[in-house]
LOPALUM-531794 format. One line per field, with one value per atom (N, C-alpha, C): residue in three letters; chain; atom name; x, y, z. Coordinates in steps of 0.1 Angstrom, whole numbers. Example, Ala and Ser with C-alpha at 12.3 -4.5 7.8 and 13.67 -1.06 7.14 Angstrom:
2
res <- [Ala | Ala | Ala | Ser | Ser | Ser];
chain <- [A | A | A | A | A | A];
atom <- [N | CA | C | N | CA | C];
px <- [132 | 123 | 132 | 128 | 137 | 129];
py <- [-57 | -45 | -33 | -22 | -11 | 0];
pz <- [78 | 78 | 78 | 71 | 71 | 79];
//
This chain:
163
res <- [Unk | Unk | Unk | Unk | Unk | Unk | Unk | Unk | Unk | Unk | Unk | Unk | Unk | Unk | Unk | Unk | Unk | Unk | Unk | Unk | Unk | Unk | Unk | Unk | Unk | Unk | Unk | Unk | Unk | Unk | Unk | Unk | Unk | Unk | Unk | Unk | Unk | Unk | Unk | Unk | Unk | Unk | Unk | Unk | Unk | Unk | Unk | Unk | Unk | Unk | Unk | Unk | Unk | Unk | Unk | Unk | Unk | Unk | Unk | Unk | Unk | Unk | Unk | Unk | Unk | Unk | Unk | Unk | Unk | Unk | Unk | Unk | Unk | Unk | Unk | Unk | Unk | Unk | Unk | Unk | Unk | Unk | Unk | Unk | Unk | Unk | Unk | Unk | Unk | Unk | Unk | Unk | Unk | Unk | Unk | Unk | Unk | Unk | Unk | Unk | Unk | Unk | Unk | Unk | Unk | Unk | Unk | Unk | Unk | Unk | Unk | Unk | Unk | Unk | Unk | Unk | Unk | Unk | Unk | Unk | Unk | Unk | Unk | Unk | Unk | Unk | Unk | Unk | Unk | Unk | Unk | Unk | Unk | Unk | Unk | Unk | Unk | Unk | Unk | Unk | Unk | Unk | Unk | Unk | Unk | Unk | Unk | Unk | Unk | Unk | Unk | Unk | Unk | Unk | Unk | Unk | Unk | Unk | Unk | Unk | Unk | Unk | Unk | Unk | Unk | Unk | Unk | Unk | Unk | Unk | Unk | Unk | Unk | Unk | Unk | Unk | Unk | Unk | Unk | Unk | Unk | Unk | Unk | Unk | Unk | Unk | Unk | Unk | Unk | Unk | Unk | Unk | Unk | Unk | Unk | Unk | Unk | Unk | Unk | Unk | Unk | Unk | Unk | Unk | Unk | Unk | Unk | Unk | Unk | Unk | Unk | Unk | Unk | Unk | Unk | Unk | Unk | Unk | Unk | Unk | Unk | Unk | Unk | Unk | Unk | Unk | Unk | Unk | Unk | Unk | Unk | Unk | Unk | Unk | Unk | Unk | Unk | Unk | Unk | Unk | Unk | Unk | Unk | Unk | Unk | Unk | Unk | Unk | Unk | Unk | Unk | Unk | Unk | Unk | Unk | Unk | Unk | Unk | Unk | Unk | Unk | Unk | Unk | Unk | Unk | Unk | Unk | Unk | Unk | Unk | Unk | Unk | Unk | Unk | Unk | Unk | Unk | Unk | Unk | Unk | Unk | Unk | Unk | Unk | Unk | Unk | Unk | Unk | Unk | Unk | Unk | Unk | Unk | Unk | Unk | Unk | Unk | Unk | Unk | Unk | Unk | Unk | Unk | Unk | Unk | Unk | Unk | Unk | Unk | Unk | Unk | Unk | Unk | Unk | Unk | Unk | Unk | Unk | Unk | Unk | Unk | Unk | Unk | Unk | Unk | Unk | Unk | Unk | Unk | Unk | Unk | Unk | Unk | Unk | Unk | Unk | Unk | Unk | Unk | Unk | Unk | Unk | Unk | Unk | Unk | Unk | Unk | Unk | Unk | Unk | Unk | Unk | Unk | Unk | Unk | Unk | Unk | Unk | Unk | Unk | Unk | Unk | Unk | Unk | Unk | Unk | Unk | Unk | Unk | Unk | Unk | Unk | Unk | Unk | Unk | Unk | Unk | Unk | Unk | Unk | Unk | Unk | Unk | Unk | Unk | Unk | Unk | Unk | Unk | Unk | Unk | Unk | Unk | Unk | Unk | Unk | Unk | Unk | Unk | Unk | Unk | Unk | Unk | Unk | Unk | Unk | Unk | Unk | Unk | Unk | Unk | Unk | Unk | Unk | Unk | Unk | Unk | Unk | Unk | Unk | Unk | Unk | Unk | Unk | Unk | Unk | Unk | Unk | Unk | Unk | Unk | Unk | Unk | Unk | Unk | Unk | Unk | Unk | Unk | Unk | Unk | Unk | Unk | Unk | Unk | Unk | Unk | Unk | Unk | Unk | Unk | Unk | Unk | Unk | Unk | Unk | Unk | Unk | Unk | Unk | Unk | Unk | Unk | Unk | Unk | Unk | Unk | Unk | Unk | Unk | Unk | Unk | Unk | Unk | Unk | Unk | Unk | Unk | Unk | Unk | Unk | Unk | Unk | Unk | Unk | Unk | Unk | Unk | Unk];
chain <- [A | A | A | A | A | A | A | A | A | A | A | A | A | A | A | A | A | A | A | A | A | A | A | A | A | A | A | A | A | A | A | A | A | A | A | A | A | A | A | A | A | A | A | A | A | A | A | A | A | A | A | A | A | A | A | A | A | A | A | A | A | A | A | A | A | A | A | A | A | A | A | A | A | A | A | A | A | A | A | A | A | A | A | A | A | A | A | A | A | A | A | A | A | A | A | A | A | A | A | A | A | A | A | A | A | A | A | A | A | A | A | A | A | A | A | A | A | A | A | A | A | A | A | A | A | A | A | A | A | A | A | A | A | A | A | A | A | A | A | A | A | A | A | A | A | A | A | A | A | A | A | A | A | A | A | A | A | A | A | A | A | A | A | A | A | A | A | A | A | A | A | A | A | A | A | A | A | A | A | A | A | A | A | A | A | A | A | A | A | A | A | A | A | A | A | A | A | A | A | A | A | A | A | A | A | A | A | A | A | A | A | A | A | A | A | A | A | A | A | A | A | A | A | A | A | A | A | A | A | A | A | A | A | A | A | A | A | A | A | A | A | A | A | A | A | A | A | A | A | A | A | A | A | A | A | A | A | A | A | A | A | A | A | A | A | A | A | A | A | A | A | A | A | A | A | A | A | A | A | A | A | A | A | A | A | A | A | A | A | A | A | A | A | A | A | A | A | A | A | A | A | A | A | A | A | A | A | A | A | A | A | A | A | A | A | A | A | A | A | A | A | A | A | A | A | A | A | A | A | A | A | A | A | A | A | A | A | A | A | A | A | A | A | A | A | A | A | A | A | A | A | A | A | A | A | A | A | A | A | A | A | A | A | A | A | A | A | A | A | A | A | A | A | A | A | A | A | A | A | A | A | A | A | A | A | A | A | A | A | A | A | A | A | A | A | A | A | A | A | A | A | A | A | A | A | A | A | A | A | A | A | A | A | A | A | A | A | A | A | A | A | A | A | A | A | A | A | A | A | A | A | A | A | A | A | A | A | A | A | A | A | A | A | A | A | A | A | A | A | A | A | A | A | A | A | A | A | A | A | A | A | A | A | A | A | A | A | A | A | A | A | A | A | A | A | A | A | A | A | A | A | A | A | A | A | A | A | A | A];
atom <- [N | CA | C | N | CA | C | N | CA | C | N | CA | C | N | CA | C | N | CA | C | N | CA | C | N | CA | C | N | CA | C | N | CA | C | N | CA | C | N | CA | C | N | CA | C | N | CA | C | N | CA | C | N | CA | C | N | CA | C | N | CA | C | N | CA | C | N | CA | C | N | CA | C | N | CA | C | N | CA | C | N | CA | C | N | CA | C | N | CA | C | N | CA | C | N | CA | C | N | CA | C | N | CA | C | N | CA | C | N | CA | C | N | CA | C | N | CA | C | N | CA | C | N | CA | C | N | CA | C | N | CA | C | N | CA | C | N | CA | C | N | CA | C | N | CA | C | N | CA | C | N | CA | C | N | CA | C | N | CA | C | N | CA | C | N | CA | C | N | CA | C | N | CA | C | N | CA | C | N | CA | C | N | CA | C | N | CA | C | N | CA | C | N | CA | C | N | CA | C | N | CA | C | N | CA | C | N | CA | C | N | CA | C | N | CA | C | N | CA | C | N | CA | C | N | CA | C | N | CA | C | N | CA | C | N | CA | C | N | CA | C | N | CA | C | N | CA | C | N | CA | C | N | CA | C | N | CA | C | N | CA | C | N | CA | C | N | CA | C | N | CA | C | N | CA | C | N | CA | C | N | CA | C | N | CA | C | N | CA | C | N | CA | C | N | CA | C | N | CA | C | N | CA | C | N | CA | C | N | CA | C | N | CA | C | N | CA | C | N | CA | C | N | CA | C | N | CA | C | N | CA | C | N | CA | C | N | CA | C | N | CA | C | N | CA | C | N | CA | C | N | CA | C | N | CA | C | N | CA | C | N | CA | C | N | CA | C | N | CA | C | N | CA | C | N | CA | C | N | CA | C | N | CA | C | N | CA | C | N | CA | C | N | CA | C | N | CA | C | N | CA | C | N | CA | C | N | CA | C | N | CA | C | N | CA | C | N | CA | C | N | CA | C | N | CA | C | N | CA | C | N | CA | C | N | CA | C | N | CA | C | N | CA | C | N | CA | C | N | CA | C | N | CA | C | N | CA | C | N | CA | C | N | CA | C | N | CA | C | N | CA | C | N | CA | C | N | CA | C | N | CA | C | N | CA | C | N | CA | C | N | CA | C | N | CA | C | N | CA | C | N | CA | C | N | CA | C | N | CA | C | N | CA | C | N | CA | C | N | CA | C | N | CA | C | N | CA | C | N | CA | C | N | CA | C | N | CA | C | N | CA | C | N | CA | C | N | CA | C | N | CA | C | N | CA | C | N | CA | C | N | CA | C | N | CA | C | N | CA | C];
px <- [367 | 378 | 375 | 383 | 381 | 400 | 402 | 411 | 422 | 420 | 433 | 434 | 425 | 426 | 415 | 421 | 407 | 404 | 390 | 384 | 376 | 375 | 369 | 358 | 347 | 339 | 338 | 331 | 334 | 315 | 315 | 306 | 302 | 313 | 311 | 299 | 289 | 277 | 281 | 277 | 276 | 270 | 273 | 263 | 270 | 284 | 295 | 294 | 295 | 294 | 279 | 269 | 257 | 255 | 260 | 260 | 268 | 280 | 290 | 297 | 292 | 300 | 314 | 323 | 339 | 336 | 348 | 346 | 354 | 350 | 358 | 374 | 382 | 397 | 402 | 415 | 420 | 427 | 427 | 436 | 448 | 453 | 471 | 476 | 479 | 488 | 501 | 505 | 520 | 521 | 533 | 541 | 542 | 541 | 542 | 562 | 571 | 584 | 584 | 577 | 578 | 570 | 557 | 552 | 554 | 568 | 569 | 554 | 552 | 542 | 529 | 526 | 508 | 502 | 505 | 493 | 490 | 501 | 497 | 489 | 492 | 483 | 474 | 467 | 455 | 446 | 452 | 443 | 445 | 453 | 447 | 433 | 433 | 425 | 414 | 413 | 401 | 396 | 403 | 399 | 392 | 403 | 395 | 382 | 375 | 367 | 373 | 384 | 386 | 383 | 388 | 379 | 372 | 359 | 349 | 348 | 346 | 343 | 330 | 326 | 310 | 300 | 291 | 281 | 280 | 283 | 278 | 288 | 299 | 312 | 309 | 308 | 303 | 289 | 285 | 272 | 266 | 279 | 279 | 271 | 268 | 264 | 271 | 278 | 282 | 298 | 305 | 321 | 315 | 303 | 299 | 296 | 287 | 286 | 295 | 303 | 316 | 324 | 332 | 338 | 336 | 318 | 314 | 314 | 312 | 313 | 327 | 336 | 348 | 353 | 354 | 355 | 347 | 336 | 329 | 336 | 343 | 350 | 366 | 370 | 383 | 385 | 371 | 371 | 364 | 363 | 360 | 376 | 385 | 399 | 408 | 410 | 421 | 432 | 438 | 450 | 451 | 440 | 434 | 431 | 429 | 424 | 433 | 449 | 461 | 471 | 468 | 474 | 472 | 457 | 451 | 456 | 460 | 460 | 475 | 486 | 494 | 497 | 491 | 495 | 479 | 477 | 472 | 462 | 453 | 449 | 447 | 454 | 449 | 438 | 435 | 417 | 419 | 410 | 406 | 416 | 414 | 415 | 431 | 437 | 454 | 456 | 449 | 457 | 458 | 446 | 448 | 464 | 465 | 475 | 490 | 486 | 501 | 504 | 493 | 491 | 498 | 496 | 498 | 516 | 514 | 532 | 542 | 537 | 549 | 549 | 540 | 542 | 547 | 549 | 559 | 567 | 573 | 582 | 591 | 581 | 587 | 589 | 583 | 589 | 580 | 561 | 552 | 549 | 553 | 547 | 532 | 535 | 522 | 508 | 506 | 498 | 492 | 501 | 496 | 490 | 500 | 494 | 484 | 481 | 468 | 457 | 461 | 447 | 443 | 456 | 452 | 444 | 445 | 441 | 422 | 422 | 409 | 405 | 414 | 413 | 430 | 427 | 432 | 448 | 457 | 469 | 467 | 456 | 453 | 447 | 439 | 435 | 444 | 450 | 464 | 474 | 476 | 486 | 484 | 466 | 462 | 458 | 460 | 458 | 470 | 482 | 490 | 500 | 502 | 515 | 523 | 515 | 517 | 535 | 532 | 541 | 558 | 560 | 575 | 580 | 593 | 601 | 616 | 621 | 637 | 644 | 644 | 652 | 644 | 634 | 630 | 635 | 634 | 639 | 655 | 664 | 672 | 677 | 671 | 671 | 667 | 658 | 654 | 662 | 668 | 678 | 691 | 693 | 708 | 704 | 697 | 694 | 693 | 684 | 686 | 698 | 706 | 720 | 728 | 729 | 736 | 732 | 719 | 719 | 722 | 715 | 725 | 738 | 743 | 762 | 762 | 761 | 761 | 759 | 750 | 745 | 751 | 760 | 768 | 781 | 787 | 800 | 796 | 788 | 785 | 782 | 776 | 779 | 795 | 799 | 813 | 823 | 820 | 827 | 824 | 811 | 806 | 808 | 812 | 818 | 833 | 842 | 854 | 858 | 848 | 853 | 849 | 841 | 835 | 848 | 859 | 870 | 880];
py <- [121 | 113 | 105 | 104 | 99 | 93 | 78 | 72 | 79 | 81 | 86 | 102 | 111 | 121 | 128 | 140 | 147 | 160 | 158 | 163 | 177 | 189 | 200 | 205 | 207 | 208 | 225 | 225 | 240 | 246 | 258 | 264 | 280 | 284 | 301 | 299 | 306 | 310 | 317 | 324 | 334 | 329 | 342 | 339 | 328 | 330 | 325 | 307 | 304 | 290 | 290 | 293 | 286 | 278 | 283 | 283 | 269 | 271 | 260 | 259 | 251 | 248 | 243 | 247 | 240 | 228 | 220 | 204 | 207 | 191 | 194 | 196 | 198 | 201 | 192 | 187 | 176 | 187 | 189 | 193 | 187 | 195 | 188 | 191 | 181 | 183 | 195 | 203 | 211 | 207 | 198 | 197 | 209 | 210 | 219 | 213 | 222 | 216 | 208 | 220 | 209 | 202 | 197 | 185 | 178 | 167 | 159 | 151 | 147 | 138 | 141 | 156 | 156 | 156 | 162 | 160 | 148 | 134 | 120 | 114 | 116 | 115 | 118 | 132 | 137 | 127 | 131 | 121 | 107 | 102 | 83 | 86 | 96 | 99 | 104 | 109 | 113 | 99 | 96 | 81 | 72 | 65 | 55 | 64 | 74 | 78 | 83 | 79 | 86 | 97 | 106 | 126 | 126 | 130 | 129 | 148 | 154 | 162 | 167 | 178 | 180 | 180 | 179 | 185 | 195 | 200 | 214 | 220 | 214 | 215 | 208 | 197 | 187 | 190 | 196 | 201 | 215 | 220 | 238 | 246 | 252 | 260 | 272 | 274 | 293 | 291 | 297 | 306 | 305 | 314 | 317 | 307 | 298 | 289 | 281 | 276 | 269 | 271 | 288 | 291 | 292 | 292 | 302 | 284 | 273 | 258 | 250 | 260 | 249 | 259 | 272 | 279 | 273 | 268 | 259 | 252 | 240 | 226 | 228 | 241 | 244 | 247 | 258 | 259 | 247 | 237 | 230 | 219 | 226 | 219 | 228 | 218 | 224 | 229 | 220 | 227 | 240 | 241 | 255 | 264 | 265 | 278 | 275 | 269 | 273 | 279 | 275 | 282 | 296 | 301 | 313 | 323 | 314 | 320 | 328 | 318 | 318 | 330 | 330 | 340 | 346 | 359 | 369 | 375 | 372 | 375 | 362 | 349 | 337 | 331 | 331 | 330 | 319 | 307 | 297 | 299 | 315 | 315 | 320 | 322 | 317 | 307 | 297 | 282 | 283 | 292 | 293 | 305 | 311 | 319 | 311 | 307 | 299 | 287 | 280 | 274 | 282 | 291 | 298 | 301 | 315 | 310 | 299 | 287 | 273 | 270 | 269 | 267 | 276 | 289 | 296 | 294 | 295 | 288 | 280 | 272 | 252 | 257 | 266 | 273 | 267 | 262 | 260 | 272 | 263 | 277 | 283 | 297 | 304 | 296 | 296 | 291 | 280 | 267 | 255 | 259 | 268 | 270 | 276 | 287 | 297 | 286 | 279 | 265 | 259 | 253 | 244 | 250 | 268 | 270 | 276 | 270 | 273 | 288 | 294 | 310 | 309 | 317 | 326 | 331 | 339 | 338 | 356 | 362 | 375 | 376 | 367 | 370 | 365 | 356 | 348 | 361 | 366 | 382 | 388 | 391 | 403 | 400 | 390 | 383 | 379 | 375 | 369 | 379 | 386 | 389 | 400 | 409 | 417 | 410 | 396 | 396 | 392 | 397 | 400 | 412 | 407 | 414 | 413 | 417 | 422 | 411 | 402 | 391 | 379 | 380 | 367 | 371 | 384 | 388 | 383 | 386 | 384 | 370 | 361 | 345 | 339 | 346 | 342 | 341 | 355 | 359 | 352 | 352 | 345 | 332 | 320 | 308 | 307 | 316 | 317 | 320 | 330 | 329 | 316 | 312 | 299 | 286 | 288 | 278 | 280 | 296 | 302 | 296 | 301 | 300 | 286 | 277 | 263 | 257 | 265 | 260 | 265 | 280 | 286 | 272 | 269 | 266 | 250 | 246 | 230 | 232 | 244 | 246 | 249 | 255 | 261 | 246 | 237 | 227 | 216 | 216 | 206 | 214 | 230 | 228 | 232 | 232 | 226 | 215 | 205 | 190 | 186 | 199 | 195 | 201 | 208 | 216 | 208];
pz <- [-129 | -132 | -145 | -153 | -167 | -167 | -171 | -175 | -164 | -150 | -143 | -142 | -152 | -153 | -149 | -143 | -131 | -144 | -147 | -163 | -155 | -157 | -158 | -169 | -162 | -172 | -167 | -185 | -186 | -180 | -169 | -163 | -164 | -177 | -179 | -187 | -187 | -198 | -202 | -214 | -225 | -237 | -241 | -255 | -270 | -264 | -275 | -264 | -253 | -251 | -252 | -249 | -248 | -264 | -273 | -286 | -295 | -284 | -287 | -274 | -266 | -252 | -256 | -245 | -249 | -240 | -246 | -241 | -228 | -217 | -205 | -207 | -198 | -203 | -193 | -193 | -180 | -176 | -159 | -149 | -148 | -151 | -151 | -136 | -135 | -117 | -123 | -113 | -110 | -95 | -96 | -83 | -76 | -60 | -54 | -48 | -47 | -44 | -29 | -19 | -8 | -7 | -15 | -13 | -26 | -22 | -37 | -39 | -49 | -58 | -48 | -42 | -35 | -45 | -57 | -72 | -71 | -75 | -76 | -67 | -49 | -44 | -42 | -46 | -48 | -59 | -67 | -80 | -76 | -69 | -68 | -50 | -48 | -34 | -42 | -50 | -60 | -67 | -77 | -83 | -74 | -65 | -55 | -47 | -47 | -41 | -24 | -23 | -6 | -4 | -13 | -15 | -20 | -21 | -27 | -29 | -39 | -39 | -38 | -33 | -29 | -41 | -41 | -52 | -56 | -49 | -55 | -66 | -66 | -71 | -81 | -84 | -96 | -105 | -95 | -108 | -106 | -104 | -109 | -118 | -121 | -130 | -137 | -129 | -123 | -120 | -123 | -115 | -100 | -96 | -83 | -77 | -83 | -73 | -70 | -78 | -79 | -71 | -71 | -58 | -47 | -41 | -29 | -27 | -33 | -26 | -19 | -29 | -30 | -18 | -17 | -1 | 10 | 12 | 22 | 20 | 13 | 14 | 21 | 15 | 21 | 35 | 41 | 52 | 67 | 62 | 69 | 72 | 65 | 69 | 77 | 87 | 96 | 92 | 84 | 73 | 66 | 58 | 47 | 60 | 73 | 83 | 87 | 90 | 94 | 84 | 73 | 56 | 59 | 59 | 61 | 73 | 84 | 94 | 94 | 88 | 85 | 72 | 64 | 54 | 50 | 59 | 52 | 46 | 35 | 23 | 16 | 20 | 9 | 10 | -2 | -8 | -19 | -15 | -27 | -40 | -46 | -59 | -58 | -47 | -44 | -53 | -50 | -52 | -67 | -79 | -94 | -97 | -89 | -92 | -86 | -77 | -78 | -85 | -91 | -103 | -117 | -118 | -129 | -125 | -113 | -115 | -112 | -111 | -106 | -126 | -132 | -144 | -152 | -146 | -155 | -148 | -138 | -134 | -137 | -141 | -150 | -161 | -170 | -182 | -192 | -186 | -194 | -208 | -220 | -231 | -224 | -227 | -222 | -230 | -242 | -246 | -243 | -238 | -229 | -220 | -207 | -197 | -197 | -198 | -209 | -209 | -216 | -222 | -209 | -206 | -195 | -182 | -178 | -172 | -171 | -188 | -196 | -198 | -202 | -206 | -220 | -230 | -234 | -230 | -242 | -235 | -232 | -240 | -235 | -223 | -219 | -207 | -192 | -197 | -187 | -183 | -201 | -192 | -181 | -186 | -178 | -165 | -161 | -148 | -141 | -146 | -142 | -151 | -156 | -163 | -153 | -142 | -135 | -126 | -125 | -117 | -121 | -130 | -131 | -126 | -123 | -114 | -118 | -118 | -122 | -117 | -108 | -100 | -108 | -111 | -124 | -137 | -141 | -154 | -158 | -146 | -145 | -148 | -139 | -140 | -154 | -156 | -173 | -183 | -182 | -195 | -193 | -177 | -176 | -182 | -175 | -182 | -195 | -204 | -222 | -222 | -217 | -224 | -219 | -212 | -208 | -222 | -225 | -232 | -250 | -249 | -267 | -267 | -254 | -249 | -254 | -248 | -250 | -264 | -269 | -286 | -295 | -291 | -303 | -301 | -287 | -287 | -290 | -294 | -294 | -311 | -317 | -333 | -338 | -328 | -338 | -334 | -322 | -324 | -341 | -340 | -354 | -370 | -367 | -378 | -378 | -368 | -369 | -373 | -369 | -372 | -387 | -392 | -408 | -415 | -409 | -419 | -423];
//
């Protein structure tokens, strides 16, 4: 935590960071709908120290070690083994993908979100771009046309009133 803000330090090696490490990036909260403001609560339960995140998480080295920790932290909550029990297949790295679609969702420019999720907007595609579907496509185009709609008829009023 730095000034209120929960900071990510960067843990990929390679030949291109070893060389020039990227700086940490701030984790931006995304509201979950049915839990209004859990982001704000998380980060004032992080700040004051009530969550403490584990070590192993804080001085990572690795992707691997990173995840195979924060999966120990998750499964030691009753909540996260009734989530699981409850749906299927959900794994830690759920929580990065529904990260990714609530902010397209919210209608984050790819690029932000991309950043913020510390990758690339090529690599954001190829991870996340799979999931469109015709009933979002749909919703998309209708919303852009709603608002062209709105901006043609809000132009052709301003220049009637210039005639």
């Amino acid at each position: 935590m730095e000034g209120g803000e929960l900071k990510i330090g960067n843990v990929k090696r390679n030949r291109a960071t070893a060389k020039a490490p990227k700086p940490d990036r701030i984790a931006y909260p995304l509201e979950i709908p049915e839990l209004a403001d859990a982001s704000g609560q998380a980060l004032a339960q992080v700040s004051s120290g009530l969550i403490k995140l584990p070590v192993g998480i804080l001085n990572a080295q690795d992707f691997k070690t990173c995840g195979h920790t924060f999966r120990q932290y998750l499964d030691c909550h009753r909540y996260w083994a009734a989530l699981v029990k409850a749906n299927p297949g959900l794994s830690p790295y759920s929580l990065r993908h529904g990260y990714a679609y609530r902010g397209a969702l919210a209608g984050i420019p790819l690029r932000q979100l991309a950043a913020s999720m510390g990758h690339n907007v090529r690599t954001h595609m190829k991870h996340y771009g799979q999931w469109t579907d015709e009933a979002g496509l749909d919703a998309a185009f209708g919303a852009a046309n709603v608002k062209l709609t709105a901006s043609q008829t809000k132009r052709q009023q301003q220049m009637q009133q210039q005639q």
